[in-house]
C-alpha positions in Angstrom: 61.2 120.3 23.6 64.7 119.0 24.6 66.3 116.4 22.9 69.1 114.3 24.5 72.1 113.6 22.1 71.9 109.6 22.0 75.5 107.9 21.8 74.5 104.5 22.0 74.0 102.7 19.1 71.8 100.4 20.8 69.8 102.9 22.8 69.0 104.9 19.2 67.5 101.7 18.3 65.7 101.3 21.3 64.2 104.5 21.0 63.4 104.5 17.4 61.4 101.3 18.3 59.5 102.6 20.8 58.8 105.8 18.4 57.6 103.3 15.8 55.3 101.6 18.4 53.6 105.2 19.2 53.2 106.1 15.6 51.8 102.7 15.4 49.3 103.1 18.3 48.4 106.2 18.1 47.4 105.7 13.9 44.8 103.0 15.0 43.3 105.1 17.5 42.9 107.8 14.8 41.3 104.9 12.8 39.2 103.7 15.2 38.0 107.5 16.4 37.3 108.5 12.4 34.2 105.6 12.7 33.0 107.9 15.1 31.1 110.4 12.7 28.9 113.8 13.9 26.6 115.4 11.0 26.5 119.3 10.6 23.2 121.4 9.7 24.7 123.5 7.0 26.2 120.3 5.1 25.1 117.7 3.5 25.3 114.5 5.0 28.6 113.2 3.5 30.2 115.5 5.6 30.9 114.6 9.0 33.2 115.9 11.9 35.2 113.4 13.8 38.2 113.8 16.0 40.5 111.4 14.4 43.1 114.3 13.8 43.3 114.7 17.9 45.9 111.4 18.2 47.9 113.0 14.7 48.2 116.5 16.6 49.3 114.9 19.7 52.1 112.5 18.3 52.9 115.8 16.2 53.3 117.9 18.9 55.1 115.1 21.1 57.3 113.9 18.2 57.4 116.2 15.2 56.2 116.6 12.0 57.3 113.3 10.5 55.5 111.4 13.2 52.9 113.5 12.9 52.0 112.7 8.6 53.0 109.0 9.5 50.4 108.7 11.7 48.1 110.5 9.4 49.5 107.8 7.3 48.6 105.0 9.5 45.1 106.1 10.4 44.0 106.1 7.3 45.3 102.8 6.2 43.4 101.4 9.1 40.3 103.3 8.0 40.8 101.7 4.7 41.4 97.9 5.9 38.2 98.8 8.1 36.2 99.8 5.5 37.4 100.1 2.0 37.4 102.5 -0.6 34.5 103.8 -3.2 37.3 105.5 -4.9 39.9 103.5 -5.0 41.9 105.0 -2.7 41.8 108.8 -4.3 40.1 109.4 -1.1 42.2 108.6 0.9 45.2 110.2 -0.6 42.9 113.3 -1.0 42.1 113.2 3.0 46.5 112.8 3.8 47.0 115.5 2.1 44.5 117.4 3.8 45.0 115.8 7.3 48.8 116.8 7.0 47.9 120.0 5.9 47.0 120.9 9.3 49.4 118.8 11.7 52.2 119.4 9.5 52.7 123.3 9.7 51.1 123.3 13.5 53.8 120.7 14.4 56.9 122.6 12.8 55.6 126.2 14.3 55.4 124.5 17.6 58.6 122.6 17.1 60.2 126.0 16.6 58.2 128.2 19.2 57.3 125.3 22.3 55.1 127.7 24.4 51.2 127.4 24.7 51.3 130.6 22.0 53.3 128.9 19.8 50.6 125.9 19.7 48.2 128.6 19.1 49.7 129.7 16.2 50.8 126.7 14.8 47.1 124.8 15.0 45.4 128.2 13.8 48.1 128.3 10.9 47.3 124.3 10.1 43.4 125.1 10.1 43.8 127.4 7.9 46.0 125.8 5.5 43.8 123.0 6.1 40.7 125.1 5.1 42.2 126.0 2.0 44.1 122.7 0.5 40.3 120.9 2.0 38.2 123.6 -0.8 40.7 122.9 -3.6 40.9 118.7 -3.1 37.1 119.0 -2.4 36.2 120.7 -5.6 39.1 119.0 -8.5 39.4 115.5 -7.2 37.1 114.7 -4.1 33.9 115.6 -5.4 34.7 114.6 -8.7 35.9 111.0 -7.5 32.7 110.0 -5.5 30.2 111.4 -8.5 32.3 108.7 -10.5 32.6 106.5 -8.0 28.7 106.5 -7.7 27.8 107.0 -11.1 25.9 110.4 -10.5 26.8 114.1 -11.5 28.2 116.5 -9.3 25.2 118.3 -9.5 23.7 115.8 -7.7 25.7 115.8 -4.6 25.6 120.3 -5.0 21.7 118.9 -4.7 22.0 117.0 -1.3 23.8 120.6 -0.2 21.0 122.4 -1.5 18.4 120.4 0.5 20.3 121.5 3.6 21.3 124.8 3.0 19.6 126.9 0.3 22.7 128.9 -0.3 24.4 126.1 -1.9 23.3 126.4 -5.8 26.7 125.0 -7.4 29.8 123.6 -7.3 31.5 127.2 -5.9 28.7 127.4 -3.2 29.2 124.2 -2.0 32.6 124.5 -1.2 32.2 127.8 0.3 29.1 127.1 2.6 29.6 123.3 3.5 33.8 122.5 2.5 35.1 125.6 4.2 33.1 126.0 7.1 33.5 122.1 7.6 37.5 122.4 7.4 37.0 125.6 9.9 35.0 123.9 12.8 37.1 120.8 12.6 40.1 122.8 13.0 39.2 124.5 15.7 37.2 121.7 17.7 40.6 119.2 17.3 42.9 122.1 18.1 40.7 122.8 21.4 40.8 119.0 22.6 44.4 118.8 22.3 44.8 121.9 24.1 42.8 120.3 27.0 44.4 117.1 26.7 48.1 117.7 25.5 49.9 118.7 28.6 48.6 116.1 30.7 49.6 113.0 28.1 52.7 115.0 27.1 54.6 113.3 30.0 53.0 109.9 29.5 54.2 109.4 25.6 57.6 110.8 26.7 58.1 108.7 29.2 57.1 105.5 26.7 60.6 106.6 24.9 63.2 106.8 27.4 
């Protein structure tokens, strides 16, 4: 991705505004698209896919990393103005943290290798990373918020696994059989819309900053 050097005081302005306003747009349409729930089989029925992470990859890719976890940022302060928190926001610092685990590192790899097999790499690096940071969170502060949250032991929600997918016994089993394979499929699902989608808005959000 090119960059031209900017001498214009005035014009850096212009264009940082017009950066803002994409961030901006682009965070409430990740808002609005995480409403927009699918249930899996395997899990239980707090978790759901959605494709709110297809607008963060796209300003990612189209503006960089920064962009990328300030839209992460903005989505999910929309979500939470939409509909609250049970946790007091631990939630919702758990799921930026997880959301920029995966545009973060496919945004930088792309950044640094801007070829279709660089955006490969980059969104199967972020999945993975993704995968990982989702287990941990999962297991030592999401799960653990929303059985206090609720008032019921974790044991409890490892029993709304369990009546889904026998496999899941515990704590460990859950995150293997429903956390991981979760983080996995959403991964790959976001990283195969934006590969449909990407080069054909490319030229549209680049042409909003000039």
């Amino acid at each position: 991705m090119s960059t031209n050097v900017m001498t214009n005081p005035n014009a850096k302005a212009k264009m940082s505004t017009r950066s803002i306003a994409q961030i901006g747009v682009l965070g409430a349409l990740a808002g609005i698209l995480m409403l927009f729930e699918i249930p899996l089989p395997f899990a239980p029925s707090f978790y759901q896919i959605d494709f709110s992470e297809v607008p963060v990859l796209v300003g990612a890719f189209s503006m960089g990393p920064v962009a990328g976890a300030l839209i992460e940022l903005v989505k999910l302060v929309i979500h939470f103005i939409m509909k609250g928190s049970a946790t007091a926001g631990v939630g919702d610092l758990a799921n930026l943290l997880i959301g920029c685990a995966f545009c973060l590192p496919a945004a930088i790899i792309y950044r640094k290798f801007h070829t279709r097999k660089g955006a490969l790499i980059g969104m199967a690096s972020g999945t993975v990373l993704m995968t990982v940071v989702g287990c941990f969170l999962n297991a030592y502060v999401l799960l653990p918020a929303y059985a206090k949250a609720f008032e019921m032991p974790i044991d409890a929600l490892v029993g709304m696994g369990t009546s889904v997918n026998a496999k899941i016994t515990d704590l460990f089993s859950l995150v293997v059989f429903a956390v991981a394979p979760f983080n996995l499929l959403k991964g790959i699902l976001v990283s195969l819309v934006v590969l449909l989608i990407y080069k054909k808005i490319s030229p549209i959000l680049k042409m909003a900053r000039r």
